[in-house]
SENU-925535 format. One line per field, with one value per atom (N, C-alpha, C): atom name; residue number from 1; z, y, x. Coordinates in steps of 0.2 Angstrom, whole numbers, always signed. Example, Ala and Ser with C-alpha at 12.3 -4.5 7.8 and 13.67 -1.06 7.14 Angstrom:
# SENU-925535
name c(N:CA:C:N:CA:C);
resi c(1:1:1:2:2:2);
c3 c(+39:+39:+39:+35:+36:+39);
c2 c(-28:-22:-16:-11:-5:+0);
c1 c(+66:+62:+66:+64:+68:+64);
END
This chain:
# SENU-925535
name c(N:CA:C:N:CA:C:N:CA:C:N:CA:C:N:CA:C:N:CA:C:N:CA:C:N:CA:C:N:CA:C:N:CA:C:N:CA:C:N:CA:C:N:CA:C:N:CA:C:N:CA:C:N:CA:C:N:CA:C:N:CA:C:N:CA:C:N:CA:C:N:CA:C:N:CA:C:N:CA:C:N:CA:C:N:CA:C:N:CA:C:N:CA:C:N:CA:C:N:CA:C:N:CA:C:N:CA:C:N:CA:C:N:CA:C:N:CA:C:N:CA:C:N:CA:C:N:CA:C:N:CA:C:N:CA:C:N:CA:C:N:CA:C:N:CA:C:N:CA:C:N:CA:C:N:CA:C:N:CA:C:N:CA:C:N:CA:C:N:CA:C:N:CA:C:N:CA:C:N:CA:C:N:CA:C:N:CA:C:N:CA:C:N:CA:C:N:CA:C:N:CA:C:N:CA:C:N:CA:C:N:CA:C:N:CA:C:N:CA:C:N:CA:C:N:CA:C:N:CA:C:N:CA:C:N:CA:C:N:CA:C:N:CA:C:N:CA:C:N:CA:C:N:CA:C:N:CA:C:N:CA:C:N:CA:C:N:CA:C:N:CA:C:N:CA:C:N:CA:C:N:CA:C:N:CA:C:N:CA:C:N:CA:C:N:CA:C:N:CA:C:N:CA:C:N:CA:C:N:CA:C:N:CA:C:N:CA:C:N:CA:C:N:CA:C:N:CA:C:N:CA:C:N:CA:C:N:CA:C:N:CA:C:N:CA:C:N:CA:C:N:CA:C:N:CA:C:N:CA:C:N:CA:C:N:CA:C:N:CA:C:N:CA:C:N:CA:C:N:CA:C);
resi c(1:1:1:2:2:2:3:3:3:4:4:4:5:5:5:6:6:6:7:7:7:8:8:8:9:9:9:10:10:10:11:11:11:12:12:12:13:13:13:14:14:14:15:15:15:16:16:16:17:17:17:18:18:18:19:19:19:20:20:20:21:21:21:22:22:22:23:23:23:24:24:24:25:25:25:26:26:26:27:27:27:28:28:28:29:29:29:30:30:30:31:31:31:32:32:32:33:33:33:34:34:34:35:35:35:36:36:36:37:37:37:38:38:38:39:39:39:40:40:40:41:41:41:42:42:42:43:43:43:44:44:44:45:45:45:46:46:46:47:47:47:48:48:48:49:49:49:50:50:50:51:51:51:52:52:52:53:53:53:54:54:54:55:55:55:56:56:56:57:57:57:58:58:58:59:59:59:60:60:60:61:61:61:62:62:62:63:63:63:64:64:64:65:65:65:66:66:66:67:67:67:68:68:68:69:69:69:70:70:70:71:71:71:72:72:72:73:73:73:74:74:74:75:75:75:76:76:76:77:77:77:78:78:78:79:79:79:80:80:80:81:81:81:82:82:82:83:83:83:84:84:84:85:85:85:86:86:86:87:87:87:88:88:88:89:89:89:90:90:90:91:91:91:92:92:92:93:93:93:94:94:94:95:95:95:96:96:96:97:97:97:98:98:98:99:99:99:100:100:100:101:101:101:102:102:102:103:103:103:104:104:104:105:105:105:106:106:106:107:107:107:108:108:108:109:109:109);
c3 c(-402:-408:-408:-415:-416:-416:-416:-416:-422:-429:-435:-435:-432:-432:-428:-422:-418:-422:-424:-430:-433:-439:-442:-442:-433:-431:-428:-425:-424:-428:-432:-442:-444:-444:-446:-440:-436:-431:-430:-433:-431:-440:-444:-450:-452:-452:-452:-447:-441:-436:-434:-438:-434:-435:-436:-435:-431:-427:-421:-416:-411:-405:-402:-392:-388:-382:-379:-373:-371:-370:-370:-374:-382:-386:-390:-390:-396:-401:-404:-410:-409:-412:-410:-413:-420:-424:-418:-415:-409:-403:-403:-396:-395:-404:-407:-405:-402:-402:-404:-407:-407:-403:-404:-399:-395:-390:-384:-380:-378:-373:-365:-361:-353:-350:-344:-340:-336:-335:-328:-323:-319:-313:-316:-315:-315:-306:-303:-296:-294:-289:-288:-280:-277:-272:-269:-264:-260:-254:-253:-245:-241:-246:-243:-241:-248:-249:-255:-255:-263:-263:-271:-273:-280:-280:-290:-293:-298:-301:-308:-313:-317:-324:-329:-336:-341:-344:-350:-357:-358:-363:-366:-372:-378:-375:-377:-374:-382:-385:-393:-394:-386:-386:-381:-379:-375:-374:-368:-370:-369:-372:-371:-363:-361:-353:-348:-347:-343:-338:-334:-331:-336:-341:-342:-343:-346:-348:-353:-355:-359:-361:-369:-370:-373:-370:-370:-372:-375:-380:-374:-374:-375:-378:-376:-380:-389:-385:-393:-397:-395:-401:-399:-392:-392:-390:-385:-383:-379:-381:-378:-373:-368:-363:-360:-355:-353:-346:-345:-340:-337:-331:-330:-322:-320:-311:-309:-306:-298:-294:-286:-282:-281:-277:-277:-280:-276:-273:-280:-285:-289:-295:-297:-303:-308:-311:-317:-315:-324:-323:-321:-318:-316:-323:-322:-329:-325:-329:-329:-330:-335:-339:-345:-348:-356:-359:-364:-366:-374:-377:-382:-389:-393:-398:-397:-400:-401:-397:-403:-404:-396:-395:-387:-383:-383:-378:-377:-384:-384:-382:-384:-380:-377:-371:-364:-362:-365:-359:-357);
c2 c(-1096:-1096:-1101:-1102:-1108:-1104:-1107:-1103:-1101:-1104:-1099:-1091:-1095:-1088:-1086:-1085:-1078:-1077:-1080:-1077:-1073:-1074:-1070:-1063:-1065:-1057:-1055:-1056:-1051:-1049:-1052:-1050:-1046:-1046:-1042:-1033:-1034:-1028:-1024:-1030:-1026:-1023:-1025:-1025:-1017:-1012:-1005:-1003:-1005:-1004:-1007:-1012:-1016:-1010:-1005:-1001:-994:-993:-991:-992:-986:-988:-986:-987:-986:-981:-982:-977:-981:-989:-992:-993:-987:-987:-997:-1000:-1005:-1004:-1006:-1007:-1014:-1013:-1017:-1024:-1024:-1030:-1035:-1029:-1033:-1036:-1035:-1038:-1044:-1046:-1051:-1055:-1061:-1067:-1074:-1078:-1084:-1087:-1083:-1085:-1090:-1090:-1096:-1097:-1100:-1102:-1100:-1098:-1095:-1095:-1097:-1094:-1087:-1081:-1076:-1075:-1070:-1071:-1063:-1062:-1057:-1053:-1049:-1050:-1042:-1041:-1036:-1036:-1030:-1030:-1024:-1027:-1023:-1022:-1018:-1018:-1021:-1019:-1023:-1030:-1034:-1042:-1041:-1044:-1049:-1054:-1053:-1059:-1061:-1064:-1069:-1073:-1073:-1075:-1078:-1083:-1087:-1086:-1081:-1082:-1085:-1087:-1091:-1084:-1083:-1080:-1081:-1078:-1079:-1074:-1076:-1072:-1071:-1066:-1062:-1059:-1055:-1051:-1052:-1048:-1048:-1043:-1038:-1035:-1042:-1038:-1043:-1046:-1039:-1042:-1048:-1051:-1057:-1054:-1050:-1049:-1042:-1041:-1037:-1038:-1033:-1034:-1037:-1041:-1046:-1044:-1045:-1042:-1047:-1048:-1055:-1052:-1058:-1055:-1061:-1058:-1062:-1068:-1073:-1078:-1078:-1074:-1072:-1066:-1064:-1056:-1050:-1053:-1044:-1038:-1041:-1035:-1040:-1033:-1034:-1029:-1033:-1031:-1031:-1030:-1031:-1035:-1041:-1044:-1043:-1045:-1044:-1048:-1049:-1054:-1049:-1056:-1054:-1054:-1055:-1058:-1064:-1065:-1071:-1078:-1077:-1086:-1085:-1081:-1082:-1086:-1092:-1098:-1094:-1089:-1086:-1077:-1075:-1068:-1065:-1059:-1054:-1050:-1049:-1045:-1036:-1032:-1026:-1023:-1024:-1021:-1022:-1021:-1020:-1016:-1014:-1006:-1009:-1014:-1012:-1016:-1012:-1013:-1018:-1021:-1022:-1017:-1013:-1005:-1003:-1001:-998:-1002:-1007:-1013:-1010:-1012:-1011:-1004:-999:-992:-991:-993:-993:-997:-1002:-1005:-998);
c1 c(+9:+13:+19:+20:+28:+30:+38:+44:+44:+43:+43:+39:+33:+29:+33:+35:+39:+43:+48:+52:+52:+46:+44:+39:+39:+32:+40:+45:+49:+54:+54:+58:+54:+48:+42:+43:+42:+44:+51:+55:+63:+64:+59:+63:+66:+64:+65:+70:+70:+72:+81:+83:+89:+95:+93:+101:+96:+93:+92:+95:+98:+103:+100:+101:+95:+102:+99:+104:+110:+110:+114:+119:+119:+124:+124:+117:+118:+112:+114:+107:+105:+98:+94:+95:+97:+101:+108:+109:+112:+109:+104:+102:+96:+94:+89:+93:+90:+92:+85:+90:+84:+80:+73:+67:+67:+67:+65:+60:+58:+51:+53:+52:+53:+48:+50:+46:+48:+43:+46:+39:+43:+39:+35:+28:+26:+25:+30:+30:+23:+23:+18:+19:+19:+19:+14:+9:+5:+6:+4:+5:+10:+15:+22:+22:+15:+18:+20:+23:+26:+19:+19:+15:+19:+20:+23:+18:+18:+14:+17:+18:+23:+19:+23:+19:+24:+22:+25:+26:+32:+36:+40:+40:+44:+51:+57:+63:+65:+67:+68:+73:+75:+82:+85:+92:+95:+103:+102:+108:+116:+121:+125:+129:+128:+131:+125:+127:+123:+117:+118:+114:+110:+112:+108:+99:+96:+89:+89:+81:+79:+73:+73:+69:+63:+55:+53:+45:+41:+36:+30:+24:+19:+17:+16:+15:+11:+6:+2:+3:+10:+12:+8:+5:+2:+6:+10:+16:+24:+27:+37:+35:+42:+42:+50:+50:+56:+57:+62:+62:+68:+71:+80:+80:+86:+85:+85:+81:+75:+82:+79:+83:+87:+92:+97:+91:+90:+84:+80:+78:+72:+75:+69:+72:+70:+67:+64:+69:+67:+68:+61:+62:+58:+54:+47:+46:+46:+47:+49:+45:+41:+36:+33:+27:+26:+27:+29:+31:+27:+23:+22:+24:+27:+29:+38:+40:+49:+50:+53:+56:+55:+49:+48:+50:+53:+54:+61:+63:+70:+72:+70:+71:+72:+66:+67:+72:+78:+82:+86);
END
């Protein structure tokens, strides 16, 4: 996707929704930011290894506090999700999870 199309598919998704609050006490109109390209670590740990693995995502949202959670889309609009820091030593954000929809992204922070 371009930047206009992210744009437009998360104008499209917030549109009904930007004056929803989540438990963190913001609305959602406050946490949209102008899309970006990232990289995060998708991390998994078995048997008490860590594996990482680096996906390319769209960053959409974000709470205002710096280390807060971020809210980051797949590159083809299929699902948000949530990323936030990893560990000291990690160049990427961590993903969290997919939750779906915007709205359910943004809920779960």
């Amino acid at each position: 996707m371009t930047l206009d199309e992210v744009q437009m598919f998360v104008r499209a998704q917030s549109a009904e929704s930007m004056s929803v609050t989540n438990a963190h006490r913001i609305k959602l109109e406050q946490a949209i930011i102008s899309p970006q390209k990232i990289s995060l670590f998708c991390r998994t740990v078995v048997d008490g290894r860590v594996t990482d693995s680096t996906a390319s995502v769209w960053l959409v949202g974000q709470e205002a506090l710096s280390g807060g959670y971020k809210i980051v889309m797949q590159e083809d609009g299929r699902q948000f999700g949530l990323a936030s820091t990893g560990f000291a030593h990690d160049k990427h954000l961590v993903l969290d999870g997919w939750y779906g929809t915007l709205l359910s992204a943004f809920l779960a922070m």
